[in-house]
N, C-alpha and C positions, 0 to 999 in steps of 0.2 A: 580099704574096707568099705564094703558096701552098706548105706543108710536104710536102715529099717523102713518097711515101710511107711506105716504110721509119721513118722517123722518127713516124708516126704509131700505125705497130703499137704493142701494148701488151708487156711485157718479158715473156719468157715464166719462168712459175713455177719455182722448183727443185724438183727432186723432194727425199723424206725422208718421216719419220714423225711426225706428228700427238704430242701428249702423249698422248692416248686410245687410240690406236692400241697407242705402245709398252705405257702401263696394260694394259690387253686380252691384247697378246701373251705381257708378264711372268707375267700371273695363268694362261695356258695354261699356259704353260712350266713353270711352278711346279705345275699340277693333276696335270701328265702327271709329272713327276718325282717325286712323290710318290706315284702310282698302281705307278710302275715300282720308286722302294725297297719297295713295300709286297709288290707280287709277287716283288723278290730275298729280302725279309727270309723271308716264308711258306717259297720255296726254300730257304733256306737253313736254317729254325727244323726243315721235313719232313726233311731231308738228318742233322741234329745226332740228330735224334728217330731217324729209323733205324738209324745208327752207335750209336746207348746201347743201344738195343735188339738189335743184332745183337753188340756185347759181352757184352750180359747173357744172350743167349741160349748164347753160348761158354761162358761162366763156368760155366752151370747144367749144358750139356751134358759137359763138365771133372769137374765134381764128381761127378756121377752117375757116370761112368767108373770115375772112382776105387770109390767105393762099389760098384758092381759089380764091380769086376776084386777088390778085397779080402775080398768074402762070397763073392763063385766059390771063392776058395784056403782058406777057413774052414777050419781044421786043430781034430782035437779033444785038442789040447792045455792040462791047467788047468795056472795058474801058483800063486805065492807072492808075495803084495803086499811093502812093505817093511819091517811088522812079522811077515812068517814067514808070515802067514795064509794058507790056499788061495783061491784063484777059479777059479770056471770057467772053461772055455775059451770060455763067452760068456757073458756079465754083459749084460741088455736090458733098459732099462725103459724105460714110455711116461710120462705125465701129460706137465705142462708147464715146460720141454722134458723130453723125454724124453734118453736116454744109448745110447750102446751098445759095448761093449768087447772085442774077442776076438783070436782068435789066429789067424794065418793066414800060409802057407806062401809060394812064391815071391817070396822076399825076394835079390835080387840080390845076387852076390857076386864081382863082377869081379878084386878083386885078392886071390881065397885067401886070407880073412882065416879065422884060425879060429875059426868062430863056426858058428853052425844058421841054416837059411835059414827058421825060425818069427821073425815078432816078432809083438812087438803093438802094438793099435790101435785108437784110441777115436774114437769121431766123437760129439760135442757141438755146442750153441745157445749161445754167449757173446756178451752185449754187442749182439746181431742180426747176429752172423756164425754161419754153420756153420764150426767147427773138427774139424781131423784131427790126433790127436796120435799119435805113437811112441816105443815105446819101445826103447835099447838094445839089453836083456836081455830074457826072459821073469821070470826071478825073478828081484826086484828086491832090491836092499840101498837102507838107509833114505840117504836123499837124493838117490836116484833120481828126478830131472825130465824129461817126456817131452819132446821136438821137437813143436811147435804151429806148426800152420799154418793157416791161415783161407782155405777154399777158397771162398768164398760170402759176400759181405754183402747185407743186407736180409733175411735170413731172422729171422725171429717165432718159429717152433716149430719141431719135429723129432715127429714122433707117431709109435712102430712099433707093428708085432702082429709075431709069430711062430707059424708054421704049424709043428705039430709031427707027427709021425710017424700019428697016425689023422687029417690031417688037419683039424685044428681049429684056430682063431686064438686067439692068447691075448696078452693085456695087456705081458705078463713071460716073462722066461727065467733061468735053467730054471727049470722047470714044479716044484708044488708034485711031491718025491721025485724029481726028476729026478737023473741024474750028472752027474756035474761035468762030463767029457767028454761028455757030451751037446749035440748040434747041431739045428737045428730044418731042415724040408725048404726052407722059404725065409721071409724078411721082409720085409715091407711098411715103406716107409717112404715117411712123407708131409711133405714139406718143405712149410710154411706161409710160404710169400713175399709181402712186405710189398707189393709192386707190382701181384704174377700170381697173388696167393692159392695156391690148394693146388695141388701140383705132387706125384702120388702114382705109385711104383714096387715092382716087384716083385722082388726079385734072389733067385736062387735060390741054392741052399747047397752047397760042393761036399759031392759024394757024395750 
């Protein structure tokens, strides 16, 4: 007796995926996902890199501010340290770091204190921070400590000149016989940063 046909077809195949096939598809899967963390990771490392950088770039334009809004008010007032002695109304020096100390006006005074709108103010290299310190009083009694504030880290050095009255740069201030209240026409100051190297400004003197 002959078999139907039906019954003679052969059973038709299921479909799915081969072992090799799935191997294969894993190892894309796998190339492409690791091409694609590699391109978020780059995004994300340029993204961190321009955010440090546009902090530091804040920071440095901050500090300058300062330094410039404070040698603009430069008052030629000396003072008395806190063993009696005089200084001038600007003490400068370069080498490494360099210092520089003076007196200068526009000092706020919102609630009627009785006091002078002169203080002073030093700007120094500690530790590889730029520090700004102030003080209270102009002449000081002994245990006098200034207010420190660290406006800048990563800074190396602080190097000034001082441009005095015929126009000449000089190391120091005041100048060999100068006055006490003597002010120079403006200072160069070059902050050596650890990252962006030399970083050099002019601020001019008031008056």
């Amino acid at each position: 007796m002959t078999c139907p046909a039906a019954s003679r077809r052969r059973p038709r195949a299921q479909g799915g995926f081969t072992l090799l096939e799935l191997i294969v598809a894993t190892g894309i899967f796998a190339l492409l996902s690791l091409m694609a963390f590699g391109g978020l990771r780059s995004v994300l490392d340029t993204e961190a890199a321009s955010r440090d950088t546009g902090t530091r770039l804040a920071d440095l334009q901050t500090t300058l501010w300062f330094m410039g809004r404070d040698m603009s008010q430069m008052a030629p007032r000396d003072i008395r340290d806190a063993f009696g002695d005089p200084r001038p109304a600007l003490v400068g020096t370069s080498g490494t770091p360099g210092a520089l100390e003076f007196t200068h006006g526009g000092w706020d005074n919102p609630l009627g204190q009785a006091r002078s709108n002169l203080r002073r103010v030093a700007y120094r290299v500690r530790d590889g921070g730029l520090e700004r310190l102030t003080w209270a009083t102009l002449d000081r009694v002994q245990g006098s400590e200034p207010v420190t504030e660290t406006l800048l880290e990563g800074v190396a050095d602080l190097a000034l000149r001082y441009l005095d009255g015929q126009r000449e740069w000089g190391p120091a201030w005041p100048p060999a016989g100068g006055a006490a209240h003597a002010l120079p026409v403006a200072v160069e100051v070059v902050l050596e940063l650890e990252d962006w190297g030399p970083v050099r400004r002019v601020f001019r003197v008031a008056g």
